[in-house]
C-alpha positions in Angstrom: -9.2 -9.7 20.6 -7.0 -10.9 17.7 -3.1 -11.8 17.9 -1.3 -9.7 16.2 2.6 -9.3 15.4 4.4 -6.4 13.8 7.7 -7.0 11.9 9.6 -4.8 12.1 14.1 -4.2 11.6 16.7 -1.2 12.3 16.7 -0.5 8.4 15.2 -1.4 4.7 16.8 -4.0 3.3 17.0 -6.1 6.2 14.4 -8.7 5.1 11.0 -7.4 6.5 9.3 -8.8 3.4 10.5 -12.4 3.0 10.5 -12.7 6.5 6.4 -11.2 7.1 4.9 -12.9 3.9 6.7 -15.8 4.8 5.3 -15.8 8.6 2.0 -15.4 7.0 2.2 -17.9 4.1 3.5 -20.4 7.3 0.5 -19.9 9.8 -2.0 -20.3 6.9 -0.3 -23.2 5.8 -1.4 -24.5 10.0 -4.8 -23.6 9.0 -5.3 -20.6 10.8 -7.0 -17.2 9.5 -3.7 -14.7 8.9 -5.1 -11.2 8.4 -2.2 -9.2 6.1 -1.2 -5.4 6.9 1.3 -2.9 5.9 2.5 0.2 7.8 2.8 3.1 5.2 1.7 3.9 1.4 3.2 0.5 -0.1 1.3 -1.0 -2.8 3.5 -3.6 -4.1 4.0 -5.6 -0.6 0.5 -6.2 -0.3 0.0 -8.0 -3.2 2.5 -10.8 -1.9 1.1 -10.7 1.7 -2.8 -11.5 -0.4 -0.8 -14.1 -2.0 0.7 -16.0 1.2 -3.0 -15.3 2.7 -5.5 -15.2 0.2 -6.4 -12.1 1.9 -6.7 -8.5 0.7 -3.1 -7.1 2.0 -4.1 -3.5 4.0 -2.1 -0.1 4.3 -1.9 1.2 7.8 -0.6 4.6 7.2 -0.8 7.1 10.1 0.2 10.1 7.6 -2.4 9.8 4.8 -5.5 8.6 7.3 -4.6 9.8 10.6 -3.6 7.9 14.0 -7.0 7.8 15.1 -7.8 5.6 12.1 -5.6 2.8 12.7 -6.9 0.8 14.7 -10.1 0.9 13.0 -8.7 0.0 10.1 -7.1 -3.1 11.4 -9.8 -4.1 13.0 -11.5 -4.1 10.0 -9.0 -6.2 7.9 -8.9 -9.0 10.9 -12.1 -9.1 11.7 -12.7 -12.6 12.1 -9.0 -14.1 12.3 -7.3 -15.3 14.2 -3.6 -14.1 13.8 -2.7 -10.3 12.4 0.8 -9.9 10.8 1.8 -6.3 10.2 4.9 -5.8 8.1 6.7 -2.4 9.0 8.3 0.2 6.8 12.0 1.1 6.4 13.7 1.3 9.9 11.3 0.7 13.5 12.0 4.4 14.1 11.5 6.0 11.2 8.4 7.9 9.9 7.6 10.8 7.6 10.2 13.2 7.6 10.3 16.4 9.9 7.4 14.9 11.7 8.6 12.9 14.7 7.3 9.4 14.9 4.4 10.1 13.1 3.6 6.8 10.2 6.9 5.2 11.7 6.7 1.6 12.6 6.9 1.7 16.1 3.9 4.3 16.4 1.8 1.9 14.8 2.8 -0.9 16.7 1.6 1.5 20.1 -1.8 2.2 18.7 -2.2 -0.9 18.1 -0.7 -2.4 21.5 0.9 -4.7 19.1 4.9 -6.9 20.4 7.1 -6.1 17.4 9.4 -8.6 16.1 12.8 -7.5 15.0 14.4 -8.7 11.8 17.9 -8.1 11.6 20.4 -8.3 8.9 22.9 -10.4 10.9 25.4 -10.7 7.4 28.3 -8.4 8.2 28.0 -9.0 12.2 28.6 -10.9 15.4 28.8 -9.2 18.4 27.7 -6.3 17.8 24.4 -7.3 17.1 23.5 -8.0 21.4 24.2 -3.4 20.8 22.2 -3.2 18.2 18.7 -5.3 19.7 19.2 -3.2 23.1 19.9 -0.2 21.4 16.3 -0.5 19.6 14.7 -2.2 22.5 15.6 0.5 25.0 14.9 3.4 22.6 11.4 3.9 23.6 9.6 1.9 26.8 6.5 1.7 25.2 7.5 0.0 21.8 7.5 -3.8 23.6 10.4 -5.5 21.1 9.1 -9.4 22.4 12.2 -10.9 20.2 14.8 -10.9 17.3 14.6 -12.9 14.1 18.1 -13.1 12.7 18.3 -12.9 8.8 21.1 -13.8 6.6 23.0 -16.0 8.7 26.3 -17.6 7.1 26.9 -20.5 9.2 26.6 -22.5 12.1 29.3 -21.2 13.6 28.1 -17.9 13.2 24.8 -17.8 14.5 26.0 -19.8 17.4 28.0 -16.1 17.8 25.2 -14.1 16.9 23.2 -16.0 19.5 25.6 -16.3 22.4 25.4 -12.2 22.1 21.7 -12.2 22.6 21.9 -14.2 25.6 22.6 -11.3 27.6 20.3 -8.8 25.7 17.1 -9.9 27.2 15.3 -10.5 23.7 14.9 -13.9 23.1 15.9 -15.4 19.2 12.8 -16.5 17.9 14.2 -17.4 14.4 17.5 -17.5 12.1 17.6 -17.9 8.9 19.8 -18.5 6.2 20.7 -17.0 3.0 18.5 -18.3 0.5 18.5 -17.2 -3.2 15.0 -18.9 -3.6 13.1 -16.7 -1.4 14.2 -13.4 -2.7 12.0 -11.4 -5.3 12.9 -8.9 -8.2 13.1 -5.5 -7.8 13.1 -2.6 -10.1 13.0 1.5 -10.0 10.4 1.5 -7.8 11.1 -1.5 -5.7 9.6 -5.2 -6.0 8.0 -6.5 -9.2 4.4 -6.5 -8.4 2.8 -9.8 -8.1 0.5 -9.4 -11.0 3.3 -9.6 -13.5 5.0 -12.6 -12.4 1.9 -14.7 -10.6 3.9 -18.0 -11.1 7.2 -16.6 -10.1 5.7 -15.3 -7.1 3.3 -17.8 -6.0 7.0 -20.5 -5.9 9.2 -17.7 -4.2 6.1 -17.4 -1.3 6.2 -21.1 -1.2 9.8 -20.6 -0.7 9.7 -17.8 1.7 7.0 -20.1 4.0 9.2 -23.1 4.3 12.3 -21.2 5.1 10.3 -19.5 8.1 9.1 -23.4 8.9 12.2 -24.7 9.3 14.4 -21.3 10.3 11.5 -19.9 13.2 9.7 -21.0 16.4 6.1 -20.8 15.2 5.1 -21.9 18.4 6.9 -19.0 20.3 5.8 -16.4 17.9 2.2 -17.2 17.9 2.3 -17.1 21.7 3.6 -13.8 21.9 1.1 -12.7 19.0 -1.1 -13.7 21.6 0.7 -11.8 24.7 -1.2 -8.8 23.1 -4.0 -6.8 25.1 -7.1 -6.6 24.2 -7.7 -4.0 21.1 -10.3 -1.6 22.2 -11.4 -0.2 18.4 -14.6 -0.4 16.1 -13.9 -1.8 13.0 -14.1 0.3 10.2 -16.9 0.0 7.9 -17.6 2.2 4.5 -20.8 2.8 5.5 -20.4 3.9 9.0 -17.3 6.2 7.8 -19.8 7.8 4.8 -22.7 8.3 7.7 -20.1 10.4 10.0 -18.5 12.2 7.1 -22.2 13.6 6.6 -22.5 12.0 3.2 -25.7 10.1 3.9 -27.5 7.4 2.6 -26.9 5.9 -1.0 -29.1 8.0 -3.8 -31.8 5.2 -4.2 -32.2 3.8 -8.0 -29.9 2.2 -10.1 -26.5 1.5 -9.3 -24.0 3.6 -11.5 -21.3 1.3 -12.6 -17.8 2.9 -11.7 -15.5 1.0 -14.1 -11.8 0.3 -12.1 -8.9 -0.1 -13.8 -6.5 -3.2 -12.8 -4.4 -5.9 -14.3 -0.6 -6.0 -14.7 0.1 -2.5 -15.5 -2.4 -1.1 -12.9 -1.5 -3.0 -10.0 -1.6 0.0 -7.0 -5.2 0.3 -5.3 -6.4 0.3 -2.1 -9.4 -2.1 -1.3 -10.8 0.8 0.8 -11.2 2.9 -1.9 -13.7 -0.2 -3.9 -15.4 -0.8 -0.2 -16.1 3.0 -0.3 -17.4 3.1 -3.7 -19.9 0.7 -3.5 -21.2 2.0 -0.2 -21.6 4.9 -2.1 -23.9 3.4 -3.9 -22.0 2.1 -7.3 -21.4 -0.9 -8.9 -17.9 -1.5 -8.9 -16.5 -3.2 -12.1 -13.0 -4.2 -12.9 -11.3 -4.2 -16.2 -7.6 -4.2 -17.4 -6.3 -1.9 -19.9 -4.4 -4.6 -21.7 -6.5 -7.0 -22.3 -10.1 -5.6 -22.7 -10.4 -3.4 -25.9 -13.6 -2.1 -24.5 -14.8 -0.3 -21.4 -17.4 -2.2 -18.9 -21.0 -2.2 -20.2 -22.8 0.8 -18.7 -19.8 2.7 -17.4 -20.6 5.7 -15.4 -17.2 6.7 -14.2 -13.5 5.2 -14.5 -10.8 5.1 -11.7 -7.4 4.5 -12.9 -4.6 4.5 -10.2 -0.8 3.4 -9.7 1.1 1.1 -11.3 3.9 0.6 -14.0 2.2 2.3 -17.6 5.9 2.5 -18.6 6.6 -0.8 -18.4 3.8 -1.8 -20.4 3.6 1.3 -22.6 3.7 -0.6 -26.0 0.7 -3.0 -24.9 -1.6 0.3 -23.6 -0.6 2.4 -26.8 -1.6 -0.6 -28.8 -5.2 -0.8 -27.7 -6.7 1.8 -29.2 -10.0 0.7 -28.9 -10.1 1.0 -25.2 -7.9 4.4 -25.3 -10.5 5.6 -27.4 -13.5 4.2 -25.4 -11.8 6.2 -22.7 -11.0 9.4 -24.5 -15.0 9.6 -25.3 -16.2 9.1 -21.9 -13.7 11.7 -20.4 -15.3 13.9 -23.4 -18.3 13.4 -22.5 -18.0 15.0 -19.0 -18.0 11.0 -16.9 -16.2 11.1 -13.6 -12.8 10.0 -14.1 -10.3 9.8 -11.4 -6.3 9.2 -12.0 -3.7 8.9 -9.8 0.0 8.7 -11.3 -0.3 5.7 -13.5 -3.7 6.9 -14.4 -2.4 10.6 -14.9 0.4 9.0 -17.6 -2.7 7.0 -19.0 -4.7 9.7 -20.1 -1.9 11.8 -21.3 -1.3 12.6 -25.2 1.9 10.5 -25.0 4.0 8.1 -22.6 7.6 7.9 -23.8 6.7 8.7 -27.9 3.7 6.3 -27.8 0.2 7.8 -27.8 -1.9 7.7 -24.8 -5.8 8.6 -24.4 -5.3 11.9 -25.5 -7.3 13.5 -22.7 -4.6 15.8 -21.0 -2.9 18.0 -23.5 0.5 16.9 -21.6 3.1 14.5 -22.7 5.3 11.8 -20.1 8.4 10.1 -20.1 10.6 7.8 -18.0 12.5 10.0 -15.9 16.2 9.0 -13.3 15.0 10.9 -10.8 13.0 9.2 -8.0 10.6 11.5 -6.8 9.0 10.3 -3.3 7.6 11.3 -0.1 4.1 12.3 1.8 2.7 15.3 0.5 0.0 17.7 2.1 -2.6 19.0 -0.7 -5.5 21.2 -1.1 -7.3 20.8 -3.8 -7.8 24.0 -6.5 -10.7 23.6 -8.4 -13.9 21.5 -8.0 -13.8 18.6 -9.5 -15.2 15.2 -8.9 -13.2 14.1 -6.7 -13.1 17.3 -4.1 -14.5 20.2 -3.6 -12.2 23.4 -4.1 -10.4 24.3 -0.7 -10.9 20.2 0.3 -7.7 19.4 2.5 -6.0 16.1 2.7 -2.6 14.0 2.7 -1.2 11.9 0.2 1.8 10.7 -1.4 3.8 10.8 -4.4 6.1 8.0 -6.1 7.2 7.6 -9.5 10.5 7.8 -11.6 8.3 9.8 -14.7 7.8 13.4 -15.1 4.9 14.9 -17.5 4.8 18.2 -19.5 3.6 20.4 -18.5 3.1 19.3 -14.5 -0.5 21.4 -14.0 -3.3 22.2 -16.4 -4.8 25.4 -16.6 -7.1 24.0 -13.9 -4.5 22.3 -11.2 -5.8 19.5 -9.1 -3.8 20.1 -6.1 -2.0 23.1 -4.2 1.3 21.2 -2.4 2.6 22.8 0.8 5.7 19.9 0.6 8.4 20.1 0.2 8.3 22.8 -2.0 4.9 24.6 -2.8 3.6 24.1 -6.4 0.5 23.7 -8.1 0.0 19.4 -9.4 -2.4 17.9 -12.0 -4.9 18.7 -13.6 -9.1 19.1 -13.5 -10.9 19.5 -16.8 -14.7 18.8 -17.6 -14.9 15.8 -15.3 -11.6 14.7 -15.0 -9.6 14.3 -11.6 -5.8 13.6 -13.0 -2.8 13.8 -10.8 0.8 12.0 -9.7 -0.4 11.9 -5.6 -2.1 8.9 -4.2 -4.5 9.2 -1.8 -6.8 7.0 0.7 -10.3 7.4 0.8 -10.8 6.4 4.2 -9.2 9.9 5.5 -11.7 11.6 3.2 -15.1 9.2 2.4 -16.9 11.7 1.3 -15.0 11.6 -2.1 -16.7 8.1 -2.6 -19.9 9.7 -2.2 -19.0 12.8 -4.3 -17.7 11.0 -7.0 -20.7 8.6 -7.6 -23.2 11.2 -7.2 -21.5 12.5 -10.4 -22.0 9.3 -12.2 -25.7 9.7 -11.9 -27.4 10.9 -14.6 
């Protein structure tokens, strides 16, 4: 039994962010255990919900893992707390596209049994907002909206209009806050600057974001209805458990293979999963970042690089040649390496003129064209990562292209939403622009270690 509020609002840009990491950074600040989640593929959030909670921040995404994993999956993150805050993604509603409710908002806030708390951007309205909260309340009986948080508010006189319209709507105000220019966070061309690459920044603007909540929200009131919810009926999720039913069996006895993982600033999109997995697998999980360390770590075995923002920090990467060519000569000589977007651009012979790794004959640049969405993929060739005819889901994100897109070995058949061939597998290298999550498919953990062994 754990408490447990989503956050949720009618559209992006409403405030979900501020208002969730703030909610969290607020109920630590009482002293209680605030387990962080996130519906959807969203790296970058996470990071400030670990910050307001000193949590890992976990993806809930009902797309790339499946409803049936849900639950699981949160109860794995709050096992042990005792208060859940899930932040939503774009509006309550709306989930991956041509696929009903499916990895909306509001179907994760029914598997988990979970009172939803609307945010709404009250800036360009009065009345109209009492339409607005029944309109979403009413939509669907078994999505339990349990209040209204009212976000950019000008004055007193108009929240005392904004809030004289609610009084009919059945869903009590449980906060209003004001505009605050302290609390917001910077965004770029794919959406917030990650924490890693402003810790300072981001540590005051969460600081911020918690005392506006403080003095803006009924705590009280929001922890009781967190715990209105009904009892959670769901194993928790474990790596080993999940490897055991995916039929990978028990860790190879012997040495632990160290899998090298790439993070810092410019690497900044993993999910913790994905580490959990490994090691259950059987490896020794060792972090490094690509800017800093000129060197890969001692006794590496494998290398997973994912997401992140390589062109941002293209100069930095290009000028540590020590490390690209550490990494060159492991891919050469047939290691385990997994890359996922920022990792694909990584090992490419060049990101925007400046020389990469050199382990894909392919070249990337910036690009103006977001490309986004959840893709369905089978993999082409055996590789490391999956076995040829493997089936999963995934997603895609970036504003880069790379030349050509697909080795002569592709990494991924697409069915969405246009079929192509994606990426590229050569010797042991996994390289390719969609992100995926483990938990749907353990058994990569396993396969991929068991190629680390010698």
């Amino acid at each position: 039994m754990v408490a447990r509020l989503v956050i949720a609002a009618p559209s992006s840009g409403a405030g979900k962010t501020t208002v969730a990491t703030g909610l969290m950074a607020a109920f630590a600040g009482r002293g209680l255990a605030v387990s962080p989640h996130k519906v959807g593929p969203d790296y970058i959030d996470p990071g400030y919900h670990a910050l307001a909670t000193g949590r890992p921040g976990r993806n809930l995404d009902a797309f790339m893992c499946g409803t049936d994993l849900v639950a699981p999956l949160f109860a794995h993150g709050a096992r042990g707390c005792d208060l859940a805050v899930v932040e939503g993604v774009m509006g309550l509603y709306d989930g991956a596209a041509d696929q009903g409710e499916l990895a909306s908002t509001a179907q994760v806030a029914k598997l988990l049994r979970a009172p939803v708390v609307l945010v709404v951007d009250a800036s360009s309205q009065s009345r109209s907002v009492a339409a607005l909260v029944h309109g979403f309340a009413s939509w669907d009986p078994e999505v339990r909206i349990g209040g209204v948080i009212l976000n950019k508010v000008a004055t007193d006189r108009h929240e005392h209009l904004l809030r004289e319209a609610l009084g009919e709507s059945g869903v009590p105000v449980l906060g209003v806050l004001r505009r605050a220019p302290a609390v917001s966070t910077p965004s770029r061309h794919l959406g917030l600057v990650p924490v890693a690459e402003r810790r300072a920044q981001a540590v005051d603007a969460v600081r911020a974001q918690a005392e506006q909540v403080r003095q803006g929200c009924d705590l009280d009131a929001l922890l009781a209805l967190a715990r209105s919810a009904p009892p959670l009926r769901a194993e928790p999720w474990s790596a080993e458990a999940a490897l055991l039913r995916a039929g990978a069996g028990e860790p190879t006895a012997g040495a632990r293979p160290v899998v090298a993982v790439a993070g810092g600033a410019a690497f900044t999109f993993s999910y913790a999963e994905h580490a959990e997995l490994l090691a259950a697998a059987g490896a020794e999980v060792v972090a490094f970042d690509p800017l800093r360390d000129e060197k890969l770590p001692e006794g590496t075995r494998g290398l997973v690089v994912g997401g992140g923002f390589p062109e941002v920090y293209a100069p930095e990467l290009s000028a540590n040649a020590s490390l690209r060519d550490a990494v060159s000569a492991l891919a050469r000589s047939g290691a385990p390496v997994a890359a996922e977007c920022a990792g694909l651009l990584y090992l490419a012979r060049s990101l925007d003129g400046r020389p990469m790794c050199g382990v894909l004959d392919a070249d990337a640049r910036m690009s103006e064209r977001l490309t986004l969405g959840y893709r369905d993929a089978v993999a082409v060739s055996d590789s490391p990562v999956a076995a040829a005819g493997t089936r999963l889901r995934g997603h895609e994100f970036h504003r880069t292209v790379i030349e050509p897109g697909a080795g002569a070995t592709p990494a991924w058949g697409l069915r969405q939403p246009e079929r192509r061939v994606e990426g590229f597998v050569r010797g042991g290298v996994h390289a390719s622009y969609v992100h995926t999550h483990w938990a749907a498919v353990p058994q990569t953990a396993r396969r991929f270690v068991g190629h680390c062994r010698p």
